[in-house]
N, C-alpha and C positions, 0 to 999 in steps of 0.2 A: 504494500500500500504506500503511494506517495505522500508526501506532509501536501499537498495540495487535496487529494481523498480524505486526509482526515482531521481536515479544518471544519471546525464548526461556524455556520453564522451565528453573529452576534445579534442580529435584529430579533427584535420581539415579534413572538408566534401571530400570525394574523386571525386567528379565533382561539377562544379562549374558552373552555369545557369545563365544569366544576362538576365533580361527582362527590356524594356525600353517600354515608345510609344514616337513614333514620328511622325512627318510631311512626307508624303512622295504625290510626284508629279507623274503622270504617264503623257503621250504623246504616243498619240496613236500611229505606225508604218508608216514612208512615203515609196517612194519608190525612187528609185537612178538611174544611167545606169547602173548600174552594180545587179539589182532587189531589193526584198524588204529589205528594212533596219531594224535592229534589234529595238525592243521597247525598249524604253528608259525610267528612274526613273530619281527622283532628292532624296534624303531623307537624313536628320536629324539621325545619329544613336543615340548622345548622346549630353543632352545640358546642363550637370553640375547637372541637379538636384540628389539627393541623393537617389540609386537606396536599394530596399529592397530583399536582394538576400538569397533563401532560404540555410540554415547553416551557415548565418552568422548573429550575436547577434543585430549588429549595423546598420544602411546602410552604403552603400558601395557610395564612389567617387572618381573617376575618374582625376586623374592628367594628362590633357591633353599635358601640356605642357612640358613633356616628353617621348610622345609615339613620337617612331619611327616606319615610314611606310616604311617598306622594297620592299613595289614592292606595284604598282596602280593597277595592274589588281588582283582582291581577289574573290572568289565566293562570292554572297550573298545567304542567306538561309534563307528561311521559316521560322519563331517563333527556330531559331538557331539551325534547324533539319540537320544534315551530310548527310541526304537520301534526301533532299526537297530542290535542287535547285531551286530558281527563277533567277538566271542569276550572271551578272559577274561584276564587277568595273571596267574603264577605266581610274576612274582619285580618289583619296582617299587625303583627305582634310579638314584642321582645320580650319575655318570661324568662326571671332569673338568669339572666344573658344568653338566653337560647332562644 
């Protein structure tokens, strides 16, 4: 292998992937007067530990305590797929820094 094959570039990755696991609650669908009511989750998206995000050297964490949440209702997404909705946020929330 030449030192030309195993230069890395230095530029930053041009998409950025965050994979987490977490807790997450389901409840099953009741129904209302007004018919059946949307299924509902609870979930954990991020709880401080140190995430390992491809093109980046280091892991990656998360300063909670300056994210601003501009609006509660957000889609949520499948494994953070833009085509894989699974549904929406009513309420977006920092609990005991998680």
């Amino acid at each position: 292998m030449t030192n030309q094959q195993s230069t890395r570039s230095d530029s930053p990755p041009r998409q950025l992937r965050l994979e987490a696991t977490s807790a997450l609650n389901v409840e099953a669908a009741g129904t209302s007067d007004d018919g059946p009511s949307l299924p509902r989750f609870r979930m954990v998206a991020y709880n401080g530990t140190p995430m390992r995000v491809a093109g980046w050297r280091y892991p990656v964490v998360l300063d909670l305590a300056g994210l601003d949440i501009p609006s509660q209702t957000l889609p949520v997404r499948y494994a953070h797929d833009p085509i894989v909705g699974v549904g929406h946020t009513d309420s977006v929330r920092i609990e005991g820094g998680n």
